[in-house]
C-alpha positions as a Markdown table, in Angstrom:
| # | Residue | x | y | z |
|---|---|---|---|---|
| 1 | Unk | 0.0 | 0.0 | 0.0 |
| 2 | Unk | 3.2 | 2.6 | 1.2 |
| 3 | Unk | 4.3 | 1.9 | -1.9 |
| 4 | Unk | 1.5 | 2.6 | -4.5 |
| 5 | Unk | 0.9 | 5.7 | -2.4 |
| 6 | Unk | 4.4 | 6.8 | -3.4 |
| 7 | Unk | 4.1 | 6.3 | -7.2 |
| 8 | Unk | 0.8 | 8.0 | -7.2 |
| 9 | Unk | 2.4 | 10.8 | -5.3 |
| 10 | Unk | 5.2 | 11.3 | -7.6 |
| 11 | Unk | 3.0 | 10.7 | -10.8 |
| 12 | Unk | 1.1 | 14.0 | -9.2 |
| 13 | Unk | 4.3 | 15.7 | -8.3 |
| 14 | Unk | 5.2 | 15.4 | -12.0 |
| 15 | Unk | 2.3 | 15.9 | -13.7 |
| 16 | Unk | 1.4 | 19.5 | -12.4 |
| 17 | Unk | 5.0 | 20.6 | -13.8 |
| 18 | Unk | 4.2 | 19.0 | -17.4 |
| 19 | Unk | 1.4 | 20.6 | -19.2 |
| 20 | Unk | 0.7 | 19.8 | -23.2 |
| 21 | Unk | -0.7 | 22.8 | -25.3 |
| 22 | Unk | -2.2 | 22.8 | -29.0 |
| 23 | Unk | 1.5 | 23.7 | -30.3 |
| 24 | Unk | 3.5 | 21.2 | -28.2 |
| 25 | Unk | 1.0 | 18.5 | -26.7 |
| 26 | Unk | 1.9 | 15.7 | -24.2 |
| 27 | Unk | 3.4 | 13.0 | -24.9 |
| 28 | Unk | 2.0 | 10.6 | -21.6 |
| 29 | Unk | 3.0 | 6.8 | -20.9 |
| 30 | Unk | 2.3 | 4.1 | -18.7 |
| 31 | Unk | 3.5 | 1.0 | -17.7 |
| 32 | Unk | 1.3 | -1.7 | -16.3 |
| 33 | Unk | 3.0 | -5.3 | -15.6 |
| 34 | Unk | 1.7 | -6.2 | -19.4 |
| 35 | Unk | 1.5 | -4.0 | -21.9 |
| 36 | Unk | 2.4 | -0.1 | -22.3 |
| 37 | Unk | 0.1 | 2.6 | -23.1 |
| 38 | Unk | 1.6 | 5.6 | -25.1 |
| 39 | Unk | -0.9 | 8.7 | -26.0 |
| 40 | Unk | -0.4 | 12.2 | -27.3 |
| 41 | Unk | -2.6 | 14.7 | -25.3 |
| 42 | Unk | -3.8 | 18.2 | -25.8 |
| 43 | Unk | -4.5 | 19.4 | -22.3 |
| 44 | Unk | -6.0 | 22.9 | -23.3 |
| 45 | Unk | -8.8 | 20.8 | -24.9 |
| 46 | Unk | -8.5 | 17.3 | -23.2 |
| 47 | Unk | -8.3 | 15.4 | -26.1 |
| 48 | Unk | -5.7 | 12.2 | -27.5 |
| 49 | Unk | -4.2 | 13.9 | -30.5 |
| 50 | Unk | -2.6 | 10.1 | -31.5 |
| 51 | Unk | -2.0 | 6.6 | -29.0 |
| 52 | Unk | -0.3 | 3.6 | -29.5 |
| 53 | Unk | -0.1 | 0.6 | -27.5 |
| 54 | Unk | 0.8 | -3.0 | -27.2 |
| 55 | Unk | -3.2 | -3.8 | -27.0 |
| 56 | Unk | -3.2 | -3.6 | -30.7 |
| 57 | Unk | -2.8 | -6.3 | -32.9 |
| 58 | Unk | 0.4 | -5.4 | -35.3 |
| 59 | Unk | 2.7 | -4.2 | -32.2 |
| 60 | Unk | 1.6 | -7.5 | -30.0 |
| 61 | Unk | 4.1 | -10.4 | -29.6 |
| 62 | Unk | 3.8 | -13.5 | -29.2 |
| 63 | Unk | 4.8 | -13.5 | -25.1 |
| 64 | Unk | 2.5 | -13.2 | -22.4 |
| 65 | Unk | 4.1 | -10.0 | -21.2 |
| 66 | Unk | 4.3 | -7.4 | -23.5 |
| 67 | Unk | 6.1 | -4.8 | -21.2 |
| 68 | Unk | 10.2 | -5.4 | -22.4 |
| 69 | Unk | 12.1 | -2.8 | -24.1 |
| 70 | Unk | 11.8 | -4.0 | -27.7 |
| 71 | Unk | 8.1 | -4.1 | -27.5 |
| 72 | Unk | 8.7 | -0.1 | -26.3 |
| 73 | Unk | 10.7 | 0.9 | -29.4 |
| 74 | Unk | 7.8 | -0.7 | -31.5 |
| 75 | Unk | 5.2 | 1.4 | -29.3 |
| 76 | Unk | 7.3 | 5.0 | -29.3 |
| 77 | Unk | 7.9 | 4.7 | -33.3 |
| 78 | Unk | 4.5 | 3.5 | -34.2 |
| 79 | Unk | 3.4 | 6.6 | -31.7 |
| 80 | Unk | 6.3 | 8.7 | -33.7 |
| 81 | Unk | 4.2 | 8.1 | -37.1 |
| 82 | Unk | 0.5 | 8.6 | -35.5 |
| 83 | Unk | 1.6 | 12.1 | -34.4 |
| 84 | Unk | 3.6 | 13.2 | -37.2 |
| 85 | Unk | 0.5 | 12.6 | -39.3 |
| 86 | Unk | -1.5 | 15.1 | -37.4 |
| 87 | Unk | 1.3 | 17.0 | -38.4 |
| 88 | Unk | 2.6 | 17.4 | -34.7 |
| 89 | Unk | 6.3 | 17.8 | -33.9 |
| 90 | Unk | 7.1 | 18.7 | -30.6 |
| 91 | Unk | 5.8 | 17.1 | -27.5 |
| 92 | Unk | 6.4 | 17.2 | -23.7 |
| 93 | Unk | 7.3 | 14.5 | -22.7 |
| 94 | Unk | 5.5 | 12.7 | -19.3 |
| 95 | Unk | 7.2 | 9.7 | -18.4 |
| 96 | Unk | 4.7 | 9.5 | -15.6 |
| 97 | Unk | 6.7 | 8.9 | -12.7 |
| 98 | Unk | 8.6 | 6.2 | -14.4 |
| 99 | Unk | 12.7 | 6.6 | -13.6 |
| 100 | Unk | 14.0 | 7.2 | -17.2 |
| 101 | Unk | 15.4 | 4.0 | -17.9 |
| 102 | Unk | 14.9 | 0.9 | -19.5 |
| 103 | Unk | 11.7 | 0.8 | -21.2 |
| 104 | Unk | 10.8 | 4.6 | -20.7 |
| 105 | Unk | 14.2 | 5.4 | -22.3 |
| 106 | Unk | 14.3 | 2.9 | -25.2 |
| 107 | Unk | 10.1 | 4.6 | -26.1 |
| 108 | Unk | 11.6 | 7.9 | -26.2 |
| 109 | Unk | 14.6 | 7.4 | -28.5 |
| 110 | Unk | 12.0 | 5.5 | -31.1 |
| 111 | Unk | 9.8 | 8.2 | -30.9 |
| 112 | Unk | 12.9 | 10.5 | -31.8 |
| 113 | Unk | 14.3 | 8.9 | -34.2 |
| 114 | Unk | 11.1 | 8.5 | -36.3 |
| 115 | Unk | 11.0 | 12.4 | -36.0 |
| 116 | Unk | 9.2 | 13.7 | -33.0 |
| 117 | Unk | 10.9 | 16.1 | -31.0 |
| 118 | Unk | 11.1 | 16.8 | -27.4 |
């Protein structure tokens, strides 16, 4: 319990610092102990410009956990292209609490190397 109190506390402490606009929206992820959830978010209007997860059929594997950091890259590039064709460059990026590292690193340089910038 102490410690999903903590995560949710630092989430919070994080999020009221990163704020997406119509010019440079947020780019928010999460982590569950499955799959990742990646979604571009326009906070002025509180809409999902462009998401991308491993739910979806053509970045799913064939494991049972879909959470590694090659499953990431797949998520943050496929993300990367979504965005870019609502003719969006520049996000904030939200890593959502998450220490940047490992997965959360690997689904940010996809998403920059397929052009997105942030």
């Amino acid at each position: 319990m102490a410690s999903t109190t903590r995560i949710r506390l630092r989430h919070e402490r994080i999020r009221k610092r990163v704020v997406g606009t119509t010019e440079r929206p947020r780019l928010c992820v999460h982590f569950s102990g499955q799959h990742i959830y990646a979604q571009v978010i326009d906070d002025t209007v509180g809409k999902t410009v462009a998401a991308a997860s491993t739910v979806e059929k053509g970045v799913r594997g064939s494991q049972r956990s879909q959470a590694n950091v090659a499953t990431a890259e797949k998520v943050g590039s496929l993300l990367a292209e979504r965005t870019l064709q609502k003719n969006v460059r520049q996000v904030v990026f939200d890593r959502g609490g998450f220490t940047y590292h490992g997965r959360v690193k690997a689904l940010a340089d996809a998403a920059r190397s397929a052009g997105l910038e942030f």
